[in-house]
N, C-alpha and C positions, 0 to 999 in steps of 0.2 A: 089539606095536603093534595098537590098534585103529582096523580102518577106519571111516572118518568116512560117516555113513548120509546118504542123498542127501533135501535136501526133498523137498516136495510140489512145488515150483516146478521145481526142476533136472528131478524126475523125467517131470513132464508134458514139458519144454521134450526131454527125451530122447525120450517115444513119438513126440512131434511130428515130431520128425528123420525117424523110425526109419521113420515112418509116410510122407512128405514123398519120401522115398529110395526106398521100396516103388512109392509114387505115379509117382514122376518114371519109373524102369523102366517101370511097366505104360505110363506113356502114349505111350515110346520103342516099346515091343512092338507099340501099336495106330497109332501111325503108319507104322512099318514095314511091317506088314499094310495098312494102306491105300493106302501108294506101291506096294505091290505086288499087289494087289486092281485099282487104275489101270492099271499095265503090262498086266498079264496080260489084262485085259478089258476095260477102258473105252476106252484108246487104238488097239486093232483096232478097235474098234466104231465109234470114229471114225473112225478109216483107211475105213473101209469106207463108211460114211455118205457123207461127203465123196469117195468116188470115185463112189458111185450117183447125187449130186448134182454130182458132172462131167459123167458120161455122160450126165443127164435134160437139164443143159442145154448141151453140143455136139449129141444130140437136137435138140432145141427151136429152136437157131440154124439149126441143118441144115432143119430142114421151114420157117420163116421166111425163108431164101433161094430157096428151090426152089420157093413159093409168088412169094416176090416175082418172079423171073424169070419164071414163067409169068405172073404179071400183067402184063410187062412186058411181054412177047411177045405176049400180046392187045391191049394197047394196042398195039404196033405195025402187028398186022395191021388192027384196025377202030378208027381213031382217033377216027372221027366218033359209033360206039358208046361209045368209050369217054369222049367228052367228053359225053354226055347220061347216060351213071349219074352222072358227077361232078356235071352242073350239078343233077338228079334228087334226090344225095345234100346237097348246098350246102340245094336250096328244103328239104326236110325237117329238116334238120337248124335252121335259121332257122326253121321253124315250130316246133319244140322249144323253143328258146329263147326265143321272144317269150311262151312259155306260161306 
């Protein structure tokens, strides 16, 4: 018995496969490297980002209250000072806007 010789059609429609199957592995191999490329590095880095961006603003709320209570505490001690920067701040700030 002789084997029957494959066209030009069958044989290209085979590298195609052959090549399609090669293909589909390597780009399983490079996703894999990149989920893990992400673990390894890019999600500490976040972890980390996002914690130095907690602490910058519990910071920042922290100095924001501790300012506002000292203001609050000057206003209590000099009220009548403290109502002449406000009316002070009102006239300049109205000369800003009419400009």
């Amino acid at each position: 018995m002789s084997k029957r010789r494959a066209t030009p059609e069958e044989t290209v429609r085979q590298i195609a496969e052959e090549a399609g199957g090669v293909a589909s592995a390597e780009i399983a191999a490079l996703r894999a490297k990149v989920e893990q490329l992400m673990t390894d590095h890019v999600t500490p880095a976040l972890a980390n980002a996002a914690g130095r961006a907690e602490h910058a603003a519990e910071s920042a709320v922290a100095g924001l209250r501790d300012q506002a209570n000292r203001i609050s505490g000057q206003v209590q001690e000099k009220p009548i000072a403290a109502l002449g920067v406000a009316a002070l701040a009102g006239f300049f700030l109205a000369l800003m806007i009419r400009r």
